[in-house]
MDTraj code that builds the backbone (N, CA, C; nanometers):
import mdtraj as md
import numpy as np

residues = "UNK UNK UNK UNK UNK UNK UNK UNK UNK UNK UNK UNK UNK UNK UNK UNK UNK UNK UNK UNK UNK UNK UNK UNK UNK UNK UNK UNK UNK UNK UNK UNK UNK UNK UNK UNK UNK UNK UNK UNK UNK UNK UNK UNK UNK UNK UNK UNK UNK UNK UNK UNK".split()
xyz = np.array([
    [0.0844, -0.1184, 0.0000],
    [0.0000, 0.0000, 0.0000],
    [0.0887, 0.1244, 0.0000],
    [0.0624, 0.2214, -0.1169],
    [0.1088, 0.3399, -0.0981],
    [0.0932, 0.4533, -0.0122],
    [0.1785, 0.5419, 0.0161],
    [0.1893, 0.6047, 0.1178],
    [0.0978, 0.7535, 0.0500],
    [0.0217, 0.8635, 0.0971],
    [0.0338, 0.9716, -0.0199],
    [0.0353, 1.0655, 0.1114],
    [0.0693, 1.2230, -0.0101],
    [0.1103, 1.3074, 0.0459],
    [0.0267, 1.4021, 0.0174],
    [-0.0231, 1.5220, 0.1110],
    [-0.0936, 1.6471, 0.0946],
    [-0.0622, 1.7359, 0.0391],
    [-0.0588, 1.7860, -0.0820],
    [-0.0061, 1.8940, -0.1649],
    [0.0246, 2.0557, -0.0852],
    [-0.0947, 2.0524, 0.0039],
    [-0.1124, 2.2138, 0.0066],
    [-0.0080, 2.1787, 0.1993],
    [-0.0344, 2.1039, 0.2899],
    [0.0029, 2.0655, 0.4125],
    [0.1343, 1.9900, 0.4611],
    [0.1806, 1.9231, 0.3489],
    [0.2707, 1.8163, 0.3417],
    [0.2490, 1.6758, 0.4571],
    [0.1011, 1.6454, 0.5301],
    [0.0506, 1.5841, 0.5783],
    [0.0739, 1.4086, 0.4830],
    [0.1321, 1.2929, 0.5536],
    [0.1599, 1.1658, 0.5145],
    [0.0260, 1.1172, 0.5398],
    [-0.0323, 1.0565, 0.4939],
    [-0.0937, 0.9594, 0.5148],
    [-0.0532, 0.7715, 0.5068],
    [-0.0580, 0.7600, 0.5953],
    [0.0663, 0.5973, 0.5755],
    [-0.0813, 0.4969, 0.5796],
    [-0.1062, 0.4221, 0.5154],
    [-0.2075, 0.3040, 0.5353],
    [-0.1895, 0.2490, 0.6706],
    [-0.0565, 0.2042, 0.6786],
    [-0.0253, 0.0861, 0.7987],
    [-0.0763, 0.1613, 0.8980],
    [-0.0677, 0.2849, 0.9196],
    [-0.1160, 0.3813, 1.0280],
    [-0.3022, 0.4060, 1.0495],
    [-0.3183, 0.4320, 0.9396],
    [-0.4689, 0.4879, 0.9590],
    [-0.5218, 0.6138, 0.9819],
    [-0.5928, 0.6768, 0.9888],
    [-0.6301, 0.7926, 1.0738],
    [-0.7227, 0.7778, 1.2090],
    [-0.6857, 0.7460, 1.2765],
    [-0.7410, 0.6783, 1.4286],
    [-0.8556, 0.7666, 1.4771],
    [-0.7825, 0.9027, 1.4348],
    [-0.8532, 1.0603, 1.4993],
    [-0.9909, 1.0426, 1.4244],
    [-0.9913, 1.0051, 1.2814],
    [-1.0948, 0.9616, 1.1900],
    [-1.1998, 0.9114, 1.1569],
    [-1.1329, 0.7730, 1.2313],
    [-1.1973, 0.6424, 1.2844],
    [-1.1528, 0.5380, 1.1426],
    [-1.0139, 0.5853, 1.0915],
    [-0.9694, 0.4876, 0.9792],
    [-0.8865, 0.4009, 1.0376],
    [-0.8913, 0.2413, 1.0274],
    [-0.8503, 0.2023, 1.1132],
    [-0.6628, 0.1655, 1.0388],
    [-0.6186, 0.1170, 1.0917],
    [-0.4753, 0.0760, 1.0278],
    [-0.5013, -0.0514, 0.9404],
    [-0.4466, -0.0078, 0.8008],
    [-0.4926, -0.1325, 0.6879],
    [-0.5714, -0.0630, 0.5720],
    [-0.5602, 0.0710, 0.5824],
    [-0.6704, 0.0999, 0.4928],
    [-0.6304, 0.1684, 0.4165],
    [-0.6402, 0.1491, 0.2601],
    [-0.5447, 0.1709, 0.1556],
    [-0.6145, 0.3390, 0.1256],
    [-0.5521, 0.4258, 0.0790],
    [-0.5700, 0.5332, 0.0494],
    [-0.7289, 0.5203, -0.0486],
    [-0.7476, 0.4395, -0.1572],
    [-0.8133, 0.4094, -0.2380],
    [-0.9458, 0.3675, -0.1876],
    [-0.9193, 0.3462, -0.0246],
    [-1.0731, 0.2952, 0.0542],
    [-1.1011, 0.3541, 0.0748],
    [-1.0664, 0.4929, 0.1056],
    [-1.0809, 0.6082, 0.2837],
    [-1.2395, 0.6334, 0.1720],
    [-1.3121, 0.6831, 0.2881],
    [-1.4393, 0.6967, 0.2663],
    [-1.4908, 0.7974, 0.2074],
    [-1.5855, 0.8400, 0.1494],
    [-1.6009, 0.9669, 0.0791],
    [-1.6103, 1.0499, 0.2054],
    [-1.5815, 1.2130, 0.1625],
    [-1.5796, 1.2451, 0.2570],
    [-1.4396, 1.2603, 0.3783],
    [-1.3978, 1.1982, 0.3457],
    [-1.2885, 1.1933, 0.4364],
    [-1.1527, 1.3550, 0.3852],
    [-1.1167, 1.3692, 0.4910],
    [-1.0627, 1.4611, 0.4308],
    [-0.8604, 1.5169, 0.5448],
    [-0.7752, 1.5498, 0.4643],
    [-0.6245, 1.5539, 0.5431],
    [-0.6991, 1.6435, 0.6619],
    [-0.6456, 1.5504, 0.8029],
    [-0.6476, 1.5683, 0.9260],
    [-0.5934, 1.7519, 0.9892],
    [-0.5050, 1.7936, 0.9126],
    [-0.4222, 1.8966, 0.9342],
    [-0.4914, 1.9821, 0.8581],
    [-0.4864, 1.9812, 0.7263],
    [-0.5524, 2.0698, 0.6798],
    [-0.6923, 2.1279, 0.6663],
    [-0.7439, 1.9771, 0.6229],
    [-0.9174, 1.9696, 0.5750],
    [-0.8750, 1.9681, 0.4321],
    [-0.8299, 1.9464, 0.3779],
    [-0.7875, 1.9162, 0.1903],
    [-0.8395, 1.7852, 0.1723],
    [-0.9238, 1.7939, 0.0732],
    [-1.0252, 1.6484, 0.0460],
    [-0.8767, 1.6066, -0.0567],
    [-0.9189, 1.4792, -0.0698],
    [-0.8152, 1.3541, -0.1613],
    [-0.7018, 1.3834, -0.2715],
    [-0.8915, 1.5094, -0.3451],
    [-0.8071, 1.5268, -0.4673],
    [-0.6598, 1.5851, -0.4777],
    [-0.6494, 1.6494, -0.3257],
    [-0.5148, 1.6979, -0.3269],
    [-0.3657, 1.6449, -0.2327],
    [-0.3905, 1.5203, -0.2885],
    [-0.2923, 1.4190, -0.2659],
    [-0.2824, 1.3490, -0.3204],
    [-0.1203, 1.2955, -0.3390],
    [-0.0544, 1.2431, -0.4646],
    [0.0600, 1.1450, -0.3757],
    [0.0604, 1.0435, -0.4537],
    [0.1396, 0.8896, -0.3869],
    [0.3102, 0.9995, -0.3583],
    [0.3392, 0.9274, -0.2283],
    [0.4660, 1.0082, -0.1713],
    [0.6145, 0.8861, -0.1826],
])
top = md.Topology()
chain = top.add_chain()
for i, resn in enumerate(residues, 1):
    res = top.add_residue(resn, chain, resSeq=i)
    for name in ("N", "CA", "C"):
        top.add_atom(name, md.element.get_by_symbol(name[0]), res)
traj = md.Trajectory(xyz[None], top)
């Protein structure tokens, strides 16, 4: 699973990790996260992240 990165935040998103704060659990491929979901730091929805 790829790792991606926040364009505007430089926020990682790591699969193996998850977003816990979220309720994404660890295992969850970038390609799952739910609609809606959006970088923790910023609030930047998906479209603005790109594999790191």
């Amino acid at each position: 699973m790829t790792k991606h990165r926040c364009v505007i935040c430089d926020y990682i998103y790591d699969p193996a990790e998850g977003d816990p704060g979220s309720g994404i659990d660890p295992g969850t491929a970038f390609e799952d996260l739910p609609d809606g979901w959006c970088c923790p730091l910023c609030g930047a929805d998906t479209s603005n992240f790109e594999p790191a």
